[in-house]
C-alpha positions as CSV (number, residue, x, y, z in Angstrom):
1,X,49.9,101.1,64.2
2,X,52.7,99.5,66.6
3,X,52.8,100.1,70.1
4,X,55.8,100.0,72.4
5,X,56.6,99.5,75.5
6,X,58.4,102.0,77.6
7,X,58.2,99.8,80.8
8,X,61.9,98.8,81.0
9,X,63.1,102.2,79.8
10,X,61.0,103.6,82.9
11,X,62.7,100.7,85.0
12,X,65.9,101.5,83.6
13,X,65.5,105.0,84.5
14,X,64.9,104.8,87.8
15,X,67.4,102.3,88.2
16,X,69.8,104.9,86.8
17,X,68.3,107.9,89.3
18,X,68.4,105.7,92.4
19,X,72.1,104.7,91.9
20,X,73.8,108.1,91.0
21,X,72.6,109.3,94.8
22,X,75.3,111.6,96.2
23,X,76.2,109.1,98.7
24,X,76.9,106.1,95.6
25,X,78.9,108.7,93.5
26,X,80.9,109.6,96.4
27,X,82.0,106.1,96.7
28,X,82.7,105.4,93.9
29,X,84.7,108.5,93.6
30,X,86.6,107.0,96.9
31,X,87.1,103.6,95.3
32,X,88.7,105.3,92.1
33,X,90.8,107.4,94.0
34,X,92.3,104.4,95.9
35,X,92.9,102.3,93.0
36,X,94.7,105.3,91.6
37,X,96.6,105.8,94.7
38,X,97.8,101.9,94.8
39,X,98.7,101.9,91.3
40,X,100.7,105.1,92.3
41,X,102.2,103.5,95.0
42,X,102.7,100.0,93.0
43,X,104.9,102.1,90.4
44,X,106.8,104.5,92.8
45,X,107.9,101.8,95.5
46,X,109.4,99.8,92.4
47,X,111.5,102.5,91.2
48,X,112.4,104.0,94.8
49,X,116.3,102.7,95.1
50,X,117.5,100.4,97.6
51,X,120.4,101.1,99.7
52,X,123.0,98.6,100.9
53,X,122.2,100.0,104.6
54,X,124.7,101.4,107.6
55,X,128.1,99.6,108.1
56,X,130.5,100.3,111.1
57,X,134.1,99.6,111.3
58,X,134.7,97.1,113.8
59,X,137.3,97.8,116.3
60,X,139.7,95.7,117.7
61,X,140.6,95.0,121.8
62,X,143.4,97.7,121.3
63,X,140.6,100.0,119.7
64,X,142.4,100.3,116.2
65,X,140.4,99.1,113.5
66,X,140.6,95.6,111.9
67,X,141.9,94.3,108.7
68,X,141.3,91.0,106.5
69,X,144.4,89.2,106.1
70,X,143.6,86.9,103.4
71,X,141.5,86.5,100.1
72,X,140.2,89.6,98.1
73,X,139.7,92.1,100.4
74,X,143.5,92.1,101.7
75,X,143.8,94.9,103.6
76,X,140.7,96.4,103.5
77,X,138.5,96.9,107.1
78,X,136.5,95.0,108.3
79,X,133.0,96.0,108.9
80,X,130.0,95.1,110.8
81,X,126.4,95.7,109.1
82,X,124.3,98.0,111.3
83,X,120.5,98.1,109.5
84,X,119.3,96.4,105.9
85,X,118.7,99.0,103.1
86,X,115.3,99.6,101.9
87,X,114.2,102.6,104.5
88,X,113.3,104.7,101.8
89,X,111.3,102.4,100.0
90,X,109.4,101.0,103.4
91,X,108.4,104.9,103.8
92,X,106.0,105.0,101.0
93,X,104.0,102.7,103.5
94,X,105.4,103.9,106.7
95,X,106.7,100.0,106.9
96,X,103.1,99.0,107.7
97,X,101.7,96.9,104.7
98,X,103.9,96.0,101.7
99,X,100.7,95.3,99.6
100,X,100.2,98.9,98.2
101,X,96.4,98.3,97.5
102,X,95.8,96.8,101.2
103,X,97.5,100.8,102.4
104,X,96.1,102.6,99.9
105,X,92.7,101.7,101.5
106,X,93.8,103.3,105.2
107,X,94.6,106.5,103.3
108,X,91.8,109.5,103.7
109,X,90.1,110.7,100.8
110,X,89.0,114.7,101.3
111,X,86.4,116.2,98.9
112,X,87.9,120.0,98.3
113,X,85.1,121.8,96.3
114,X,84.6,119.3,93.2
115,X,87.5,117.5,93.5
116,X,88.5,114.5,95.7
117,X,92.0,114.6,96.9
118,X,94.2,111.0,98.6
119,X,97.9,112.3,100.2
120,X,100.8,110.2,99.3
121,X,104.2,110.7,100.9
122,X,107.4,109.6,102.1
123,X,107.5,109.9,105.9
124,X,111.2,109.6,105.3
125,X,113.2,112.7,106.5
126,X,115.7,112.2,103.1
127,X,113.0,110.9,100.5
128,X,113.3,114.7,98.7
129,X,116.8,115.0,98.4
130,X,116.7,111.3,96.7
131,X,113.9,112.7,94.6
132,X,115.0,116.1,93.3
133,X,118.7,115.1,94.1
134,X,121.5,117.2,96.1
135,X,124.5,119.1,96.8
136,X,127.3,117.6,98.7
137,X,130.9,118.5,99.5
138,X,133.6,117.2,97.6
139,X,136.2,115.9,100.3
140,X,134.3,115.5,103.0
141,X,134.9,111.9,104.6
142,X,131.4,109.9,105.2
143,X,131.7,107.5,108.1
144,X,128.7,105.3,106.9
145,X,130.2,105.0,103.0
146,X,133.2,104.6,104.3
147,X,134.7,107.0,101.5
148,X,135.4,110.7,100.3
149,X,132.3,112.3,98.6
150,X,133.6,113.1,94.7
151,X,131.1,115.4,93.3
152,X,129.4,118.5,94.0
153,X,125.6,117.2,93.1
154,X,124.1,114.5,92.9
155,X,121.4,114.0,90.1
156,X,117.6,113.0,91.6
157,X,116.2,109.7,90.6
158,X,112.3,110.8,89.9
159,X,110.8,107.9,91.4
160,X,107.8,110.1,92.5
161,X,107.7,112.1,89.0
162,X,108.2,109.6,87.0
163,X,105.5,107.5,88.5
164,X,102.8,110.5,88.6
165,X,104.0,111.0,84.6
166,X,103.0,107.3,83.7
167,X,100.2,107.4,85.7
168,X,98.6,110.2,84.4
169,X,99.0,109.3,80.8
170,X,97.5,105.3,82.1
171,X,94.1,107.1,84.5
172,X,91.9,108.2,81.2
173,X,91.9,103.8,80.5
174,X,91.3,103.5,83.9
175,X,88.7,105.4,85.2
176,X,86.7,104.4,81.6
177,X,87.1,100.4,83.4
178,X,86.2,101.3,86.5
179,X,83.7,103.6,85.0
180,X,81.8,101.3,83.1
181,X,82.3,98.3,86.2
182,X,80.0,101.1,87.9
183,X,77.4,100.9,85.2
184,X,77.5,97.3,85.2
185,X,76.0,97.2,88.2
186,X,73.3,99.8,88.4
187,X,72.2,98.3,85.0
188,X,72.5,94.7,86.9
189,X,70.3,96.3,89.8
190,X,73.3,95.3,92.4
């Protein structure tokens, strides 16, 4: 008759029970849901469009505005860059930290019920109407484009839909890695 020994499998098991306290699992819910949120972030700050930021026409002493007088832009005015582009895209971090995994991990993580829920938004005031797009008036003269608007909408560039799309086809692979990184190391006894 063989015997066998069940003392690793006992080891193993409470190995298993003392790692999968409520305390671990709620980390490692945490920890998941921030990886997911950078990767969000990561994929939406890439596609979030640039702008080539707010121009003024520069006035001369007599307060009529100025011209060039040579080269290409012959007879166009002349105008004086007031900010960079890139607003919208800074929002997504609220311009703190450009490294989306470094703000994902200032970002609270609530538990509602049995799931765990991370907020991420635009702080800025015009990041919807860039989303979902937006009417306009045809005719009316913008100061900061410097032109006549043309159409009547203007189409939404999805940068926040798009991303969530991707990333929920991507989070299955995912949470399986970071899933098994977990069992790693409760089999590892770390």
């Amino acid at each position: 008759m063989a015997t066998v020994d069940t003392r690793q499998l006992a080891a193993l098991r409470l190995r298993l029970k003392k790692s999968t306290t409520p305390e671990q699992q709620a980390r490692f819910y945490e920890r998941t849901c921030r990886i997911l949120a950078a990767l969000f972030l990561r994929k939406v700050i890439k596609r979030t469009p640039v702008g080539d930021g707010q121009f003024e026409a520069i006035r001369g002493n007599d307060g009529t505005y100025t011209k060039y007088k040579k080269g290409k832009r012959k007879g166009k005015q002349k105008l004086q860059r007031l900010t960079n582009g890139g607003t919208l895209r800074r929002g997504w971090t609220a311009g703190e930290n450009a490294n989306p995994m470094a703000f994902a991990g200032t970002l609270r993580v609530r538990k509602l019920a049995n799931s765990y829920i991370i907020e991420v938004k635009n702080a800025v005031y015009y990041a919807s109407y860039v989303e979902y797009g937006h009417r306009q008036t045809p005719g009316r003269f913008v100061p900061a484009l410097g032109k006549k608007l043309k159409k009547s909408w203007v189409r939404g560039q999805f940068m926040m839909t798009r991303s969530a799309m991707e990333l929920q086809q991507e989070a299955p692979a995912i949470l399986q890695r970071e899933l098994a990184k977990y069992l790693r190391e409760v089999f590892n006894g770390k």
